[in-house]
Structures are given as C-alpha cells and as structure tokens.
N, C-alpha and C positions, 0 to 999 in steps of 0.2 A: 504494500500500500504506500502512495506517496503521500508525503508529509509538506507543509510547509506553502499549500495553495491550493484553491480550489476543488476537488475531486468532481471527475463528470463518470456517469453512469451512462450506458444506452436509454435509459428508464428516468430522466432528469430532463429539464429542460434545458440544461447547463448551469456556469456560474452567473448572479447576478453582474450587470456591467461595469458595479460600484465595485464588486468584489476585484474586477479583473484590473481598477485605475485607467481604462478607458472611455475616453468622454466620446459620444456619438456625434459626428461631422453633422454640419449643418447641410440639409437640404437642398434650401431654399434663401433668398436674401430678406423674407418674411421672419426670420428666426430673429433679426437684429435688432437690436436698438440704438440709433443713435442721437447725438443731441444739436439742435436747430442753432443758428449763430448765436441765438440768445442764451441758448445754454439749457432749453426746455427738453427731454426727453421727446425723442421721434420713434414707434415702433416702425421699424419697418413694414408690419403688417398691413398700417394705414393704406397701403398703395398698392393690394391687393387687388387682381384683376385688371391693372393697369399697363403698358409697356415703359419701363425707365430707360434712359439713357444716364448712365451714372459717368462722372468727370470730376478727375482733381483740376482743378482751375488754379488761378495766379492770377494777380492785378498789373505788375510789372514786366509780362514775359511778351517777347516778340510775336508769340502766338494769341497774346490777347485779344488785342481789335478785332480783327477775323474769327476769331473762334465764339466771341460773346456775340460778334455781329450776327454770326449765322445758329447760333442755340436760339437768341432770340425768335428769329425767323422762322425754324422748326418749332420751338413752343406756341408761339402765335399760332402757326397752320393747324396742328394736332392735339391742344391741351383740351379742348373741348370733345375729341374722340378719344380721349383716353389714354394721353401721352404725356409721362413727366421725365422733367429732366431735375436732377440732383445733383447740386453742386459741392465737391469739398474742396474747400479750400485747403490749399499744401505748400511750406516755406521752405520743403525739401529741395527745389533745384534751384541754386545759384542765390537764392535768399529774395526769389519773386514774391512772394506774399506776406512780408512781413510785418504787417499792419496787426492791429489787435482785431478781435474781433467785429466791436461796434467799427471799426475803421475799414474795415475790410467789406462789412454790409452797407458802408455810405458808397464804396468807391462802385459796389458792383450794381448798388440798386439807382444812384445819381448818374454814373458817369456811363455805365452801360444799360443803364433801362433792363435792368432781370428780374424779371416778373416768377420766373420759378423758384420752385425752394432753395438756400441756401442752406449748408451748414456748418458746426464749429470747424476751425482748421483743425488741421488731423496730419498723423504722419502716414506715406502710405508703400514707404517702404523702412528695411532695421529692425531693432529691437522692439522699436515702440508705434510697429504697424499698428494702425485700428483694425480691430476683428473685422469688420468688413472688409476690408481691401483683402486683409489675408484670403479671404473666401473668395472674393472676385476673382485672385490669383490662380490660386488653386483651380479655379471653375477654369480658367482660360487663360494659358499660360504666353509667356510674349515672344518673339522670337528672340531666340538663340537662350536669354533670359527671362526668370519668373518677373523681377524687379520692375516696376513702372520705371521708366526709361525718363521721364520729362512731365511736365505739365499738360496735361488736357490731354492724356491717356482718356480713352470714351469705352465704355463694356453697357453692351446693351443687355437687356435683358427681359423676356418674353410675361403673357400676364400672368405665368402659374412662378416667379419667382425664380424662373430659371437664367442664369447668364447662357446668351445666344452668342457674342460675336465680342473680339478686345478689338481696337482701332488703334493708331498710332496717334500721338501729339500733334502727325502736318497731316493728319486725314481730316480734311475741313466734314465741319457738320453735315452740309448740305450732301456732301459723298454719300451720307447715309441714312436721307432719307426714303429711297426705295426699301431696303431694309426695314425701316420703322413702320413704312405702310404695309408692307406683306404682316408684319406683326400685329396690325392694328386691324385688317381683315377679318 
C-alpha cells in the first residue's frame, strides 16, 4: 500500500482536486474579475453573450492615434449589436502609459473620445501579469513568443467566453472587422 498521498481504487471517484494542490484552469474569460479605472470590481461575466475585442492600450505610443482612431470606429459601428471593446491600460513598453489612473481616463476619454470600457492599468507581461492576460496567453499564444510583444496586442474573443484570434500591435482595428462581424452573426 502507498503511503504519503492520495490512494485511488477502481471503485472511487478518485482524489478530491484540493487533495491533489491543483487548481482547475479557467475556461472561459467569464471566470474573471477585474477592476474599472476607478478601481470598482468588473466580473467579467457582465459581458456575457457578447463578442470582446480585449487591448492593452498606451497614451504615449506611436501606435496610438490610429489605433484609438479606428476602436472608436469599430465600437460606434457594433456596440449596439453586441460588441465591446476593453481596454487595459499597460506602462510595460518603453514607459507609454504612465499616467495614474484618473490621468490616464482624462487622456483617453478627452483627447481620444473612448466611449468603451476602460480599465485599471495592469501588467501584462512578468511576475506580476494580471490573471487575465495570463489566460489570454495561454488561450492564444504569439508568434515565436507567449509574451505580448508591445502595446495594442488585440485577442478577440467569441460570445461563449472563448479567445478566437491574438493580433499584432501594427494590425490596425479596422483589419478586423470582418472577423468581429462573422462573430456577431
């Protein structure tokens, strides 16, 4: 008889999964919670049924103007059929976002007009990835590497919570709106 862990029988359902020290992988991006620029908890379950287009954003990055130009543009066309876009803010490449928070929801809601959710800045690669990105990662990995590469990495994601598709930081929005409408189908 072994000693020292679990014992399985044919006649058992096995060990509980506390027993074993592992935690069950998330799903779905519904499992998550994250918090709004203001600092208010967001389940992600809220946006259930819906297709995301998830983005780390930056206020300072050569890919800004164009990149908030054309989210806007795709949120306008598709918010009312069931299209959100989610932004996090990230101070990880070259030190673009480094505003505080209140600072960072004047620049993006006055100076780019972004009508979609925001939320807290985050890291989203390191030690101290947010649980969601890890999971975005994992879902859809990047080329050559897992790491988000830059600013305004884009990972879509279908209405049952699944990641569909990662984009590059210079794949402008509008490249992806055929994508969002097959999704919204």
């Amino acid at each position: 008889m072994r000693t020292g862990g679990p014992s399985l029988s044919l006649g058992s359902p096995g060990p509980a999964v506390s027993d074993m020290n592992i935690a069950e992988s998330p799903k779905s991006i519904y499992e998550f919670t994250v918090k709004d620029i203001r600092g208010n908890d967001v389940p992600l379950s809220n946006y259930k049924g819906k297709v995301l287009l998830i983005v780390n954003v930056a206020s300072k990055c050569g890919l800004t103007n164009s990149n908030y130009e054309q989210l806007n543009i795709l949120y306008d066309k598709y918010k009312d059929q069931g299209f959100e876009i989610l932004a996090f803010p990230c101070n990880q490449f070259a030190s673009q976002e480094p505003g505080t928070n209140e600072q960072i929801e004047e620049a993006v809601c006055s100076r780019y007009k972004a009508e979609f959710p925001l939320f807290e800045k985050i890291e989203v690669n390191g030690k101290n990835t947010a649980p969601l990105y890890k999971f975005l990662k994992s879902e859809r990995r990047g080329l050559l590497v897992d790491a988000i590469k830059w600013n305004f990495t884009k990972f879509l994601v279908n209405k049952k919570g699944k990641v569909i598709q990662r984009y590059a930081p210079r794949t402008p929005p509008l490249e992806i709106e055929r994508d969002v409408q097959n999704l919204l189908a």
